[in-house]
C-alpha positions as MATLAB code, in Angstrom:
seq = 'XXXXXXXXXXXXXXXXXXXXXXXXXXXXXXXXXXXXXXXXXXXXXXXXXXXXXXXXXXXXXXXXXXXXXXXXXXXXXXXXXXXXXXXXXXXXXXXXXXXXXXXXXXXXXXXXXXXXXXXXXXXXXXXXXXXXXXXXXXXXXXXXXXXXXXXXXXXXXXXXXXXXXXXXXXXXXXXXXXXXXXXXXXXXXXXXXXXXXXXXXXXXXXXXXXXXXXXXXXXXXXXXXXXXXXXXXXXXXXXXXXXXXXXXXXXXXXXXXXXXXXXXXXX';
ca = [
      58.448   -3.579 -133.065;
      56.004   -6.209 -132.149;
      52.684   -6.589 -132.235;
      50.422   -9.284 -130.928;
      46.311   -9.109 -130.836;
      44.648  -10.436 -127.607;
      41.005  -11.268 -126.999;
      41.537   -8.061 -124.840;
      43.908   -6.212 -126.340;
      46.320   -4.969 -128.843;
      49.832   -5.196 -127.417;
      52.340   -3.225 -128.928;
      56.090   -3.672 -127.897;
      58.873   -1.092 -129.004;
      61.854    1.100 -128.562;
      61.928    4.668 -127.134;
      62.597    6.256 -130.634;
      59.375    4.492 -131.961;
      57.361    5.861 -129.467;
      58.768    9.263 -130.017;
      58.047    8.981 -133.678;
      55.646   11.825 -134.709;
      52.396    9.713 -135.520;
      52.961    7.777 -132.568;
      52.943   10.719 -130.134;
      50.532   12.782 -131.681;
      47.760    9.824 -131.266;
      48.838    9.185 -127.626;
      48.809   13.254 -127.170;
      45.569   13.166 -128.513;
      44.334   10.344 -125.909;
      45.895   11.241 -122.943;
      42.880   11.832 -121.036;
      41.647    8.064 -121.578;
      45.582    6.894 -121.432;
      46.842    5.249 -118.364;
      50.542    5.494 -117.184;
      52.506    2.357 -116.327;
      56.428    1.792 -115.466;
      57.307    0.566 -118.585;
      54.076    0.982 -120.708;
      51.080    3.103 -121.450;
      47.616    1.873 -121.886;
      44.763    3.852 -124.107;
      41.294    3.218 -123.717;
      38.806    3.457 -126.534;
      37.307    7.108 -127.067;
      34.205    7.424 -128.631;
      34.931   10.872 -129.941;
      38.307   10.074 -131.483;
      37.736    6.790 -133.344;
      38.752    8.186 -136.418;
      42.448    8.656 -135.217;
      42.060    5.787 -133.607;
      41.314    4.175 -137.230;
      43.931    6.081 -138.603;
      46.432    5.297 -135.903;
      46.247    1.488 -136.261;
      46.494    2.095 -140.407;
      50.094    3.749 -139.935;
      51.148    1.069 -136.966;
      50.123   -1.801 -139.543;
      52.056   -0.180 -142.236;
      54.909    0.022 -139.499;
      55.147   -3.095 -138.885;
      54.285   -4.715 -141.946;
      56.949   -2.807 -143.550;
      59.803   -3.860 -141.136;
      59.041   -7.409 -141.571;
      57.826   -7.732 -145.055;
      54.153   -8.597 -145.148;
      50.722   -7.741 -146.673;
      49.591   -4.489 -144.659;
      45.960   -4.505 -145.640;
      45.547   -8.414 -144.485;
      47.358   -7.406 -141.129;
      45.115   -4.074 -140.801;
      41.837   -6.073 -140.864;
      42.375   -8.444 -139.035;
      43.721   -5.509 -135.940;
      40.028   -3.763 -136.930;
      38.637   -6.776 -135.596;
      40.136   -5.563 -132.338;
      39.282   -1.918 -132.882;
      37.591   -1.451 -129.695;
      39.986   -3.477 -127.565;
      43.032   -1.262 -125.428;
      45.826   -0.709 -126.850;
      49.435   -1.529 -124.773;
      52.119    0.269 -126.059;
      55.209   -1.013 -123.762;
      58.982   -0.524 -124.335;
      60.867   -3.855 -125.333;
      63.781   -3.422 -123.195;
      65.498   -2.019 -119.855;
      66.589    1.474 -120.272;
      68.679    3.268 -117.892;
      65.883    5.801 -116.141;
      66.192    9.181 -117.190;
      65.692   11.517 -114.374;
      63.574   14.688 -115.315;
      62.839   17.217 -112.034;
      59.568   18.598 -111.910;
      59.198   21.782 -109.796;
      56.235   22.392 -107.380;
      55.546   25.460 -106.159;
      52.618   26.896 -103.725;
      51.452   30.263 -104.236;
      49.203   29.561 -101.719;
      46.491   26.704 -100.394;
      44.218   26.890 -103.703;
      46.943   26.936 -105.845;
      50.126   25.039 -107.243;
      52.613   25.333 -110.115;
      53.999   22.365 -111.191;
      56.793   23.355 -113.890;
      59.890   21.468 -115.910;
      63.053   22.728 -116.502;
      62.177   21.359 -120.480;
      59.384   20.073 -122.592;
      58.892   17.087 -121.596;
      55.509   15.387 -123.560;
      55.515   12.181 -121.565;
      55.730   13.538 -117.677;
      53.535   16.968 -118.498;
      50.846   14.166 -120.312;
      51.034   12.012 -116.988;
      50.315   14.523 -115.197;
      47.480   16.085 -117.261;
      45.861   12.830 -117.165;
      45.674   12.637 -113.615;
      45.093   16.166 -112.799;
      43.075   17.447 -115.999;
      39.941   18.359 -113.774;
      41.841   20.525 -111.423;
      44.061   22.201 -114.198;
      43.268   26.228 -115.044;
      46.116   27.069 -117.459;
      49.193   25.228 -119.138;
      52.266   25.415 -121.220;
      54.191   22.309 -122.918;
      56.341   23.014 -119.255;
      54.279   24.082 -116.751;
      50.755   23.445 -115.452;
      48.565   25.904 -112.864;
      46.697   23.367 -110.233;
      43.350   24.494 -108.763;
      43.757   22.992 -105.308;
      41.214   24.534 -103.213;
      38.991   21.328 -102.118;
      40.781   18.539  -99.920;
      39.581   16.299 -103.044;
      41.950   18.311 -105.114;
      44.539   17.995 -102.443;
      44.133   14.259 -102.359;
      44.582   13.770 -105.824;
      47.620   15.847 -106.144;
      49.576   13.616 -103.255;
      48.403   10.882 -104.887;
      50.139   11.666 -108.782;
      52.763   12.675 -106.592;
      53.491    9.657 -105.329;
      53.870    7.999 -108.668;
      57.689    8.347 -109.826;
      58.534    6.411 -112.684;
      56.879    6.993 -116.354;
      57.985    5.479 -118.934;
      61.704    5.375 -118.598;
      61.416    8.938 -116.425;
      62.307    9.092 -113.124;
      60.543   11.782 -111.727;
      62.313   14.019 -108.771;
      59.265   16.416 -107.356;
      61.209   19.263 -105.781;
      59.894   22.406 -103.861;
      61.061   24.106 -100.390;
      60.729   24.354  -97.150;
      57.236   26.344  -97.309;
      55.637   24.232 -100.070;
      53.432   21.813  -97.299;
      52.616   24.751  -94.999;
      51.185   27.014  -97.393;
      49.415   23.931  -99.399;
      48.036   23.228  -95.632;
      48.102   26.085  -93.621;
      44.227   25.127  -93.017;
      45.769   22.500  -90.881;
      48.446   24.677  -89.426;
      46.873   25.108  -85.693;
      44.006   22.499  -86.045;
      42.995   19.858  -83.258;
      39.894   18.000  -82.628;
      39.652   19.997  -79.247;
      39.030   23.020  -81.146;
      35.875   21.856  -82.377;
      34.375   22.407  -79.270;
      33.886   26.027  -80.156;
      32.155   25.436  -83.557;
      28.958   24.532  -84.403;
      27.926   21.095  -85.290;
      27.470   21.736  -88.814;
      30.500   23.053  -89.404;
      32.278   20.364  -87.428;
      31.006   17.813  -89.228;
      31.515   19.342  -92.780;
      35.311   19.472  -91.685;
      35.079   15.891  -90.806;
      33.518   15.023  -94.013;
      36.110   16.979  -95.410;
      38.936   14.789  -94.453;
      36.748   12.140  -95.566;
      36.701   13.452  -99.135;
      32.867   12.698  -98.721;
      29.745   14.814  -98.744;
      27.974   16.161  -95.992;
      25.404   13.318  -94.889;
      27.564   10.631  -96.784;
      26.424    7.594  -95.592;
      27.887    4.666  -93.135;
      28.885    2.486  -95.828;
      30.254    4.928  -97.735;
      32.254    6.593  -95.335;
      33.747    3.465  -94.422;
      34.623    2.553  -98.093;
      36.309    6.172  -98.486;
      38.320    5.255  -95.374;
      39.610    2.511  -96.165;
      40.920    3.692  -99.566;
      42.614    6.757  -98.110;
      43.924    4.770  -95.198;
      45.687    2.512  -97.750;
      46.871    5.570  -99.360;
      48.585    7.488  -96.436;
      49.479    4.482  -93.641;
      53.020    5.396  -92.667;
      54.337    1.800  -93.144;
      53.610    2.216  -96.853;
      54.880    5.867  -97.546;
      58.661    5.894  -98.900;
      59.728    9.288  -99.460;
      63.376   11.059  -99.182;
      61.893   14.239  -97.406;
      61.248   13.425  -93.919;
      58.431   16.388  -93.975;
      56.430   14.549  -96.470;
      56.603   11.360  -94.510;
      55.527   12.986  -91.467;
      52.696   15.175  -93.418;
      51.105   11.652  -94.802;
      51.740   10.191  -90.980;
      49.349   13.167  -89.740;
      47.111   13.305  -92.307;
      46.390    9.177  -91.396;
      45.812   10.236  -88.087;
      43.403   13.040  -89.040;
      42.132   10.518  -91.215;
      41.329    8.161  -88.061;
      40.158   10.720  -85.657;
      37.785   12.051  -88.309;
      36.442    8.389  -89.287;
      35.701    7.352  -85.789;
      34.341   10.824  -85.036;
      31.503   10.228  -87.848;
      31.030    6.900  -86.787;
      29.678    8.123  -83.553;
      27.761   11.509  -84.022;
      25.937    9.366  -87.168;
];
């Protein structure tokens, strides 16, 4: 292990079996909703409600490392205290092979999804809770129940989909052949000559809809949402090994497009 104190953080570097040690993952368990995944590394954000452990966590790391190397703990513990409110890195020192985990997705219809794992698996399932926490209704340590009734919801899911390696996880996301439909059977028949037979309210809260915006949202912000999601789903950009998800991201950037430039005009 090694540790070295930045004006802007506290970087932490060490093997897989460190990071598995018991106080190690209970304070990043604890933290997972302020915790952001990397490839190689996680980074935790000071939480105002769990300072204490955070106190206590950075007592046990200095006694860590001062141990291993043979130096005064308390001197080393102040001077990280100094840093107390800084994020903390906590990265793996070397290249392991990736460890591929599968994580199951299932629709029981288009409000809801069941993500499970085959085993307990603390790192993925805490990924995932920390993007999806909001939308969560139930859990176990290897499954979580996803509340995906708003397009929001929907757009966040695609989007923790499309991250894939954790840690030294490789994720596989597997489900079958109905998975997309049911997840967007609201989608199933839908053009923008339909629209034609609805009112104008209710065509323009499906608009906003796609959007991921609220109904009146303005110019500017309509164009900032745009341009996010259009980053997110451009075909050039997608890489995925089912040829239905690449073509459900290529038609939701189309819907995407039709439903910008339809705003843009009835505004």
């Amino acid at each position: 292990m090694n540790i070295v104190l930045r004006n802007n953080l506290i970087l932490v570097t060490t093997d897989f079996e460190t990071l598995n040690a018991a106080w190690m993952k209970e304070f990043l368990n604890r933290h997972s909703r302020s915790m952001l995944f990397l490839s190689k590394a996680v980074l935790v954000f000071r939480n105002e409600d769990l300072q204490d452990e955070r106190i206590e966590f950075l007592s046990k790391l200095s006694q860590y490392h001062a141990q291993k190397y043979d130096f005064n703990h308390e001197f080393f513990l102040r001077s990280m205290l100094k840093f107390g409110n800084q994020p903390i890195r906590v990265e793996l020192e070397k290249e392991l092979e990736p460890e591929n985990v599968a994580v199951k997705l299932y629709a029981y219809d288009k409000n809801t999804v069941l993500i499970t794992l085959d085993s307990p698996n603390v790192w993925v399932l805490n990924y995932l809770r920390s993007q999806l926490e909001v939308y969560v209704a139930r859990g176990t340590d290897i499954s979580l129940v996803v509340d995906v009734s708003d397009y929001k919801a929907k757009g966040r899911l695609e989007r923790t989909l499309n991250k894939r390696h954790i840690l030294h996880y490789q994720i596989r996301y597997v489900y079958d052949n109905h998975f997309m439909s049911k997840l967007y059977s609201d989608f199933a028949n839908y053009s923008f000559g339909d629209l034609t037979r609805e009112s104008e309210t209710e065509t323009n809260k499906h608009l906003y809809t796609i959007l991921e915006c609220p109904i009146g949202a303005s110019q500017d912000a309509l164009k900032k949402s745009y341009k996010k999601l259009v980053k997110v789903y451009h075909p050039d950009t997608v890489y995925h090994d089912d040829p239905s998800m690449v073509q459900h991201y290529t038609q939701k950037f189309q819907l995407l497009q039709e439903a910008y430039e339809a705003l843009r005009i009835v505004s």
